[in-house]
C-alpha positions as CSV (number, residue, x, y, z in Angstrom):
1,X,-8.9,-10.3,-23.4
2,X,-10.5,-9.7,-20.2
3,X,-7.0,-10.7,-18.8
4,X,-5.8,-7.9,-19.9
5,X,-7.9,-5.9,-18.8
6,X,-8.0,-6.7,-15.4
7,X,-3.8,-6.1,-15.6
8,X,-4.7,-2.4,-17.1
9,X,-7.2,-1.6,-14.8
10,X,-4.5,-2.5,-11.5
11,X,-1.7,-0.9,-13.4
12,X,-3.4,2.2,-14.2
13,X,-4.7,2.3,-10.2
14,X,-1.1,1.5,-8.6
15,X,0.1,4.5,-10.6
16,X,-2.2,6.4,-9.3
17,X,-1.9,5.5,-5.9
18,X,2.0,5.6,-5.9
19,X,1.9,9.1,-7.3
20,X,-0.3,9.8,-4.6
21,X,2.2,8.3,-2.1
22,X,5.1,10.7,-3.7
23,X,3.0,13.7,-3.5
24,X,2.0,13.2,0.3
25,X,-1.7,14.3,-0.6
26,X,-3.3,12.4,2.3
27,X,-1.2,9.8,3.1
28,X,0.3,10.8,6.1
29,X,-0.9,8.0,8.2
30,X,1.3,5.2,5.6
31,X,3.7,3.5,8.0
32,X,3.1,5.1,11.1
33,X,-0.1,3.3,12.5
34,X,0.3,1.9,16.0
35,X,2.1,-1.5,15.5
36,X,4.9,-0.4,12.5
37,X,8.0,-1.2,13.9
38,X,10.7,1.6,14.2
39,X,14.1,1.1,16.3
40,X,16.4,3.9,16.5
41,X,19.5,3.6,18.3
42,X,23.2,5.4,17.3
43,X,24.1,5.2,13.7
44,X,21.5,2.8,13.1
45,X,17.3,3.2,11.8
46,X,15.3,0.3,11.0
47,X,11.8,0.5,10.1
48,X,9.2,-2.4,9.1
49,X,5.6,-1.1,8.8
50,X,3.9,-4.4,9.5
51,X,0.5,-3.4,10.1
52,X,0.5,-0.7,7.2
53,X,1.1,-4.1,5.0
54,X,-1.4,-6.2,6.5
55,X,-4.2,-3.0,6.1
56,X,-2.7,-3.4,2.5
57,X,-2.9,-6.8,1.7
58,X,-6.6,-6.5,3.3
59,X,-7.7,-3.5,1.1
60,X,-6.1,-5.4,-2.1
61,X,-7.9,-8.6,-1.1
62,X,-11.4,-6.9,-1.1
63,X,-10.7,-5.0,-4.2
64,X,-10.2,-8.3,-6.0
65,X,-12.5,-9.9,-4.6
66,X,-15.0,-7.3,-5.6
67,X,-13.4,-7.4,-9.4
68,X,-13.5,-11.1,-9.6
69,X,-17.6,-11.2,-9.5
């Protein structure tokens, strides 16, 4: 039961957060911090927001950790 809880909980707060994302309230910073990769060259764009994953994977790990307790 708690289970399922938990999985409620994270679903109902990644829907929130991705329709945050689509409505750009705030989030202007998401993939373009100092160290996100972007290469532009003729006919060709390639972008890889590495640190915007690894602030990601840091928030998510604290949030769980906080939630596990």
């Amino acid at each position: 039961m708690e289970m399922g809880k938990l999985l409620v909980t994270v679903g109902l707060a990644l829907a929130l957060v991705g329709a945050l994302l689509m409505s750009g309230v705030g989030f202007g910073w998401v993939g373009r911090l100092p160290g996100d990769i972007h290469v532009e060259r003729d006919g060709f764009s390639f972008h890889f927001p590495i640190v915007t994953c690894l602030l990601v994977s840091l928030i998510l790990t604290v949030l769980l950790a906080l939630l596990r307790r």
